[in-house]
C-alpha positions in Angstrom: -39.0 40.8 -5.7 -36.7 38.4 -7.6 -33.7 41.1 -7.1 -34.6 40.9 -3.5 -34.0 36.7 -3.2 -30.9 37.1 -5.5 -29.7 39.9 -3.3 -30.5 37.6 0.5 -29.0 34.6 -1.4 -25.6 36.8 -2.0 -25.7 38.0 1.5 -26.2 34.1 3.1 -23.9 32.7 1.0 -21.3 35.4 1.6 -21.5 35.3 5.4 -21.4 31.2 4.5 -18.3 31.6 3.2 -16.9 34.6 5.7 -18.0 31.7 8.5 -15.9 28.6 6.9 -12.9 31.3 6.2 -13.3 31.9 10.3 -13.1 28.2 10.8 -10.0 27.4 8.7 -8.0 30.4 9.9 -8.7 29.4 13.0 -7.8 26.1 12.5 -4.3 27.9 11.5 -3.6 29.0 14.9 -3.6 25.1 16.1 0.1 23.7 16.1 1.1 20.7 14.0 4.2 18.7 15.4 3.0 15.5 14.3 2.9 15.4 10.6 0.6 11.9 10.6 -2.2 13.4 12.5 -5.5 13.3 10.1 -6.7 15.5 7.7 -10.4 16.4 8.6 -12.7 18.5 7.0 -11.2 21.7 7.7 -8.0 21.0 6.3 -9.9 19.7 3.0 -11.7 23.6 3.1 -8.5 25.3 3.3 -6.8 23.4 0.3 -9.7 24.1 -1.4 -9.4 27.8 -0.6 -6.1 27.8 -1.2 -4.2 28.3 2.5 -3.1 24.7 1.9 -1.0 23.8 -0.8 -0.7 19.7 -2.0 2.5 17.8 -3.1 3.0 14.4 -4.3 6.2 12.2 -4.1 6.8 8.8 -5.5 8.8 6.3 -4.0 9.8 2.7 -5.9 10.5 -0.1 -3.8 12.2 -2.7 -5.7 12.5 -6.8 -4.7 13.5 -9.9 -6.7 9.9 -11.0 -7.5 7.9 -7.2 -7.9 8.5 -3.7 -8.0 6.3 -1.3 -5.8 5.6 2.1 -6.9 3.6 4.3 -3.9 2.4 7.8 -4.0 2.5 9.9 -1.1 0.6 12.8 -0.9 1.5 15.5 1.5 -0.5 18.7 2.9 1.4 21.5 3.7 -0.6 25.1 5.2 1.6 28.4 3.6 0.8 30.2 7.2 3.7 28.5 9.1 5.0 25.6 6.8 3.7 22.6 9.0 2.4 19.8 6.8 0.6 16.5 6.8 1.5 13.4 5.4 -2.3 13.1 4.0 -2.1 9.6 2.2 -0.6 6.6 0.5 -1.7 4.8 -2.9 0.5 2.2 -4.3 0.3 -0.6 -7.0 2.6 -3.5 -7.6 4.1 -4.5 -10.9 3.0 -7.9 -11.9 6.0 -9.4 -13.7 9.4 -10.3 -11.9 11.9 -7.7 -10.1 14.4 -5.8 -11.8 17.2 -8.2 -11.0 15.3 -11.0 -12.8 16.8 -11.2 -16.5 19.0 -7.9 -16.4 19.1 -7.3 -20.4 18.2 -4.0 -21.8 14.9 -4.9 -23.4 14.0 -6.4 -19.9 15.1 -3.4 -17.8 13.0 -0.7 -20.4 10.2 -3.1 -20.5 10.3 -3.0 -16.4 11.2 0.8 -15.8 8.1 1.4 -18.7 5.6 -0.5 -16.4 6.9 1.4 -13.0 5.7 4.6 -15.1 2.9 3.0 -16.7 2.1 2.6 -12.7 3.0 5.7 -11.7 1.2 7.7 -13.9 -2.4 5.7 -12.7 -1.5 6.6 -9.4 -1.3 10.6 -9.6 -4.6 13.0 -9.8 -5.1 14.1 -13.7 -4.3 17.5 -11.8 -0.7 17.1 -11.1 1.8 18.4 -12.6 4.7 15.2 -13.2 7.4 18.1 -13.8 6.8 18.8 -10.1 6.6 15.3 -9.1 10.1 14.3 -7.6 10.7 10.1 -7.9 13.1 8.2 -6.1 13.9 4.4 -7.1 15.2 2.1 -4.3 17.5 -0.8 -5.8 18.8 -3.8 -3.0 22.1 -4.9 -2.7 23.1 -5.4 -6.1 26.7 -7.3 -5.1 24.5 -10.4 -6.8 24.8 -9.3 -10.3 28.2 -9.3 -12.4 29.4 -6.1 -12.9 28.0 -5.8 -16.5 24.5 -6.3 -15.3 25.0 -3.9 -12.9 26.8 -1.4 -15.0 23.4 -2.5 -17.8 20.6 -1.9 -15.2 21.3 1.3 -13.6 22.3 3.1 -17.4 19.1 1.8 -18.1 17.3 2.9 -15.6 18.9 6.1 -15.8 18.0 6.6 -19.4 14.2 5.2 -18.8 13.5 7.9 -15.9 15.4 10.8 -17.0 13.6 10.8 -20.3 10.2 10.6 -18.0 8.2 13.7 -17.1 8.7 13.2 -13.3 11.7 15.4 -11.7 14.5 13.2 -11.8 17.8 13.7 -10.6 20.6 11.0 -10.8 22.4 11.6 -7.8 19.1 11.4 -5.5 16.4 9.5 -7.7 18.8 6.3 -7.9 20.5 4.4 -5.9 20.8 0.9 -3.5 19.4 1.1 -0.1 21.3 -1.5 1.9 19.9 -4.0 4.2 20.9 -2.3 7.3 19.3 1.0 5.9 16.2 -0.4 5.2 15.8 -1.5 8.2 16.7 1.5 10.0 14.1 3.4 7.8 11.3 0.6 8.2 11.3 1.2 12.3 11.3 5.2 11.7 8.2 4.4 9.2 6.3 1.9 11.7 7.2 4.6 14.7 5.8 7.4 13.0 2.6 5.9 11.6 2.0 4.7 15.2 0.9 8.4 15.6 2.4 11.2 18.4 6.5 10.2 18.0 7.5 13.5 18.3 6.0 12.9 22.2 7.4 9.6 22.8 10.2 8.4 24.4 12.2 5.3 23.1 11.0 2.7 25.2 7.2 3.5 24.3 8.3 2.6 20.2 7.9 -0.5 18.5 10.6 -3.1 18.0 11.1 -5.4 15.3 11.7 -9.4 15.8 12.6 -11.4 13.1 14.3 -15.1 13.0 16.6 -15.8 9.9 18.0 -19.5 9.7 20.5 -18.9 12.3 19.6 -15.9 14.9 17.3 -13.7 16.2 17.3 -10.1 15.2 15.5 -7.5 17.5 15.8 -4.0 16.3 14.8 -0.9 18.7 15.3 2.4 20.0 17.6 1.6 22.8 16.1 3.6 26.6 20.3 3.4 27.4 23.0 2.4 25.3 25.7 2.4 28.2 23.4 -0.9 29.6 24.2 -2.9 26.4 26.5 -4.9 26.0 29.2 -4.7 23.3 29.1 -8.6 22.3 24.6 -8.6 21.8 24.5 -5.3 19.5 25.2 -6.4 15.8 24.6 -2.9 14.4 24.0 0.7 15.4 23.1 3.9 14.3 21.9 7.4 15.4 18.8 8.6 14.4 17.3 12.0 14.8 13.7 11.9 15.6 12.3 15.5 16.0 15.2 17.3 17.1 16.7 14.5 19.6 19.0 11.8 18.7 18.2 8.7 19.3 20.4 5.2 19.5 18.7 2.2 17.1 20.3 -1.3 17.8 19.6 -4.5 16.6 20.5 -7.2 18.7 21.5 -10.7 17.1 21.0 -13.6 20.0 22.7 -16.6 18.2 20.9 -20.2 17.6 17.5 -18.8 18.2 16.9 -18.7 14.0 14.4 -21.2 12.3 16.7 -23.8 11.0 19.3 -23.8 13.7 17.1 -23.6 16.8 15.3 -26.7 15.2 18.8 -28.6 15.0 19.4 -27.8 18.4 16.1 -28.9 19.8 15.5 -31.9 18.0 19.0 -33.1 19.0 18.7 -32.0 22.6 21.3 -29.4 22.1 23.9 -31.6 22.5 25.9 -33.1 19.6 24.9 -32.3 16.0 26.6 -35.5 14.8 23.9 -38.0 16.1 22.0 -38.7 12.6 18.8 -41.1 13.8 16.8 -38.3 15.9 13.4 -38.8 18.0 12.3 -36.1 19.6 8.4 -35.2 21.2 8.6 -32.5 19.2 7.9 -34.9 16.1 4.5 -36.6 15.8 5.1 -40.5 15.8 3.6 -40.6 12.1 6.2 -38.4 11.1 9.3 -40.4 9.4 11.8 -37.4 7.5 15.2 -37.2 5.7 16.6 -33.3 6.8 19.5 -31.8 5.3 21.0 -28.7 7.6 23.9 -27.5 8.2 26.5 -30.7 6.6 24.4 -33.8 8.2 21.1 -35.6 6.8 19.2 -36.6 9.5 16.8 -39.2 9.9 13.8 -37.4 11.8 10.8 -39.0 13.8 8.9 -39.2 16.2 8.5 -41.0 19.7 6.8 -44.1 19.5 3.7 -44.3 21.6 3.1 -41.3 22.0 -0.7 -41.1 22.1 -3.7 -39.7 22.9 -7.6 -40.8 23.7 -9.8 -38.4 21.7 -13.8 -38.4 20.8 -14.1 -38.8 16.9 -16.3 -36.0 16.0 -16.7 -37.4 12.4 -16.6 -39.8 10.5 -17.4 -44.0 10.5 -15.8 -43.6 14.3 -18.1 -40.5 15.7 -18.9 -40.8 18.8 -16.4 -43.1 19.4 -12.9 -42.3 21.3 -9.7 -43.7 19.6 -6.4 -43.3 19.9 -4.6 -40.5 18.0 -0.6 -39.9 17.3 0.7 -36.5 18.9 3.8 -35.0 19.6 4.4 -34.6 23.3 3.3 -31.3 24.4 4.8 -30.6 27.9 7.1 -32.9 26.7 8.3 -30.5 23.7 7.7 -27.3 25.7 9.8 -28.0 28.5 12.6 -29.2 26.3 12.4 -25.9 23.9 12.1 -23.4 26.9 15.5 -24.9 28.4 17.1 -24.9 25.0 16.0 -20.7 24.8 17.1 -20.3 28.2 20.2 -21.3 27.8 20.8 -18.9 25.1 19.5 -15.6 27.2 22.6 -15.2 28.6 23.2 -12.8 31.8 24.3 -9.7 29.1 21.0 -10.0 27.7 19.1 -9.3 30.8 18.7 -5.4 29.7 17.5 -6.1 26.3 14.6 -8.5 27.4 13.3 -6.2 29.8 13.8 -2.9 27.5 12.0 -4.7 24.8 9.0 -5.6 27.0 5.6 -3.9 26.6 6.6 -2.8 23.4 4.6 -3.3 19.9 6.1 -6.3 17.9 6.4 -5.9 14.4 6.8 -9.3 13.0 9.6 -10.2 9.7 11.6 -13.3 8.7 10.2 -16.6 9.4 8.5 -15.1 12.7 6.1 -14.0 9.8 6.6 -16.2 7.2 5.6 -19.3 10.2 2.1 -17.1 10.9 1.5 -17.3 7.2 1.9 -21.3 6.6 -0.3 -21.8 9.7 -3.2 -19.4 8.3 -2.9 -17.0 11.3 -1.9 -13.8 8.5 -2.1 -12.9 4.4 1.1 -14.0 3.0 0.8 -11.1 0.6 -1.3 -8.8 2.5 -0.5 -9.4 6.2 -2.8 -9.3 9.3 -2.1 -8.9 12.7 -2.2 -12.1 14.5 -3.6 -12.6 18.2 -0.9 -14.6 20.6 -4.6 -16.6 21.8 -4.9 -17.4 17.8 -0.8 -18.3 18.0 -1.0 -20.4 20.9 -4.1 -22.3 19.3 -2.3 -23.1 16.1 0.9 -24.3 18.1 -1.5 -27.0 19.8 -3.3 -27.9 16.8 0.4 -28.6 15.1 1.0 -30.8 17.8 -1.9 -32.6 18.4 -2.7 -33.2 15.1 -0.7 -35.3 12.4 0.4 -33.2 9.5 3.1 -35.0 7.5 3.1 -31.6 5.2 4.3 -29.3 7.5 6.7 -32.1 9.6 8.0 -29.8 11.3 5.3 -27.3 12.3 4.9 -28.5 16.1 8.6 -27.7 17.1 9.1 -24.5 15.0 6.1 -22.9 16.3 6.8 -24.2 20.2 10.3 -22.3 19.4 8.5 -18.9 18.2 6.5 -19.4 21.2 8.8 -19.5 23.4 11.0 -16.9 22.1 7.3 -14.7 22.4 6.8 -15.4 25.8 10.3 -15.7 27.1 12.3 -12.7 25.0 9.5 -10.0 24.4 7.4 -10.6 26.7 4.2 -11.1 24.8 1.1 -13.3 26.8 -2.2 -14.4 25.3 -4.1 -10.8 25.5 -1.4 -9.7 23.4 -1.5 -9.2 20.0 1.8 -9.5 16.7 1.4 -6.7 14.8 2.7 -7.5 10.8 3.7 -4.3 9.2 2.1 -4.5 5.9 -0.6 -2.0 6.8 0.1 0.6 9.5 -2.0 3.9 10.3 -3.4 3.0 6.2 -0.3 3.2 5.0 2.5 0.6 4.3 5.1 0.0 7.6 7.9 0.1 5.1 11.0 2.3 4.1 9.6 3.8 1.6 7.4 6.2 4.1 10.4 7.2 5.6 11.9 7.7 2.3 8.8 10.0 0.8 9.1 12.5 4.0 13.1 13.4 3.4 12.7 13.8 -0.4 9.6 16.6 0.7 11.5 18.2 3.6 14.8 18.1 1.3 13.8 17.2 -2.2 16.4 14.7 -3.9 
């Protein structure tokens, strides 16, 4: 009788597995053009039966204050080749960047802590020999050429003595600015899910503000519409077979510092030292060093407005309250952008519209100091939040952030105006994207698996 049980179990968990085995190799027969789609159930069964076959690449992004170290982990099924890009894990170094300190100690005390992070990133049942790692170092024209010369030996040394496969001429190396770029948009276009689908004008864009200008970067619907004088760089990119223009456009004066020059005095001479502007709260009263002048800043006098105390000894009562001038400030700050959308910028403002934003620069770093998104983390930020926080700065005296009610009427404004963002809308940070990091690194990992180093 027990032989009989033993022998029915056998036969159920046989025709169990012959069932699963159906599944997955029917699962096979499915085409995968996006490598982002998800791995489901079915694709963990066939790795575990071994019609799958798992692969990990490491990717170092390095910066001035941390260095990140991130683990992809890709999916590939030996029927056809087609593979998944199944998951990120990262971890951050907590002392400074590489370029902090460049002595040898410092840079093998660093590269020792990027493996240190490495190796608590990969499964106990990988192989580092089969492990490929690729180290992205910034523009290092910052560093005398001996620290140069001293960081990348040592790093040389550090990772060629690791475990991980390591190879000189593709492990190391500087990524410049441009590049990075380039590869961050690819990253936050293909975690958006279906690229190999889309056209250009249904990809994100990138909007950033520096001190001077405004940077949008994008996959461009027509090149021959642009005009020569708005495109600061350009370069082709081949997305799934089809080659695709990515431009940044640079339009001039709309940057943090220099767009706030320009408002607060009117646009019209720089020289004029004593400013008043209703984009200053009256309580304001600020010395301002930009561009060679040190301007007095304030606000306009009288500028007032009846509100109902909601606590303390006046609640209840209404009193008057300084405020920068609202309409006041926004009418001013949307001529002042107007007049920088010149007539060959026509295309790019309605190519860029009804796109995702990805926010960088001070666009992002203005979100942060207003509590509308994790410095660190990130968080995508709602324009009805935005608009909220650009009438709290002006409505409400803040002598810590002086200049909060202009700078954020400008980003506004360059919202509304330039990418055509309203208050359903919603800036996207890139920070986390489809659970992985927007970044270059992404873009990075999926060349070194296709190609290896």
């Amino acid at each position: 009788m027990v032989l009989l049980y033993v022998e029915r179990g056998l036969v159920i968990v046989l025709a169990l597995v012959a069932f699963l085995l159906a599944i997955v190799s029917f699962r096979g027969l499915v085409s995968l053009e996006d490598p982002v789609s998800p791995v489901g159930y079915i694709d963990q069964l066939s790795l575990l039966f071994g019609l799958h076959q798992q692969s990990h690449v490491i990717i170092v992004k390095t910066s001035p204050w941390a260095n990140d170290v991130h683990l992809y982990t890709f999916q590939k099924r030996l029927k056809d080749g087609a593979f998944f890009l199944a998951k990120e894990t990262s971890s951050s170094s907590v002392s400074s960047g590489l370029l902090d300190h460049v002595t040898q100690a410092n840079v093998e005390k660093k590269c020792d802590e990027i493996l240190s992070l490495a190796n608590g990133l990969i499964p106990f049942t990988a192989n580092k020999h089969n492990i490929p790692i690729l180290l992205g170092l910034p523009d290092l024209s910052g560093l005398v050429p001996g620290d140069r010369k001293l960081l990348v030996s040592g790093l040389d040394l550090c990772l060629s003595s690791s475990d991980y496969d390591y190879n000189k001429d593709g492990s190391l190396g500087t990524i410049s600015r441009m590049k990075q770029t380039a590869m961050q948009w690819f990253a936050l276009a293909l975690l958006n899910g279906r690229l190999p689908f889309r056209k250009p004008g249904e990809t994100p864009v990138i909007a950033e503000t520096d001190r001077q200008d405004l940077k949008l970067t994008f996959a461009v619907t027509d090149l021959d519409r642009l005009r020569n004088g708005t495109v600061s760089s350009q370069q082709k990119l081949s997305v799934f077979g089809e080659t695709w223009d990515l431009v940044t456009v640079k339009i001039r004066d709309l940057g943090l510092l220099r767009a706030r020059q320009l408002v607060l005095t009117a646009a019209q001479t720089t020289d004029q030292e004593n400013l008043s502007s209703p984009c200053i709260n009256p309580v304001v009263d600020r010395w301002w060093e930009y561009g060679g002048h040190n301007y007095h800043v304030r606000g306009i006098k009288r500028s007032v407005e009846e509100i109902k105390e909601r606590n303390g000894p006046f609640a209840g009562k209404r009193v008057s309250r300084p405020v920068a001038n609202f309409d006041d400030c926004h009418a001013n700050v949307v001529n002042f952008v107007k007049s920088r959308l010149k007539s060959e910028l026509e295309f790019v403002i309605k190519d860029v519209k009804k796109r995702k934003v990805y926010m960088r620069g001070n666009i992002f770093v203005k979100c942060a100091e207003r509590g509308l998104t994790d410095p660190f983390k990130g968080g995508d930020v709602k324009l009805k939040a935005f608009m909220d926080s650009l009438k709290h700065a002006c409505k409400v005296p803040n002598t810590e952030q002086p200049y909060a009610c202009v700078d954020m009427m400008v980003t506004g404004v360059i919202l509304d105006k330039v990418l055509g963002l309203h208050k359903s809308s919603v800036l996207y940070t890139p920070h986390r994207v489809g659970g992985m990091t927007g970044d270059w690194p992404v873009t990075a990992a999926l060349q070194v698996y296709q190609t290896g180093l």
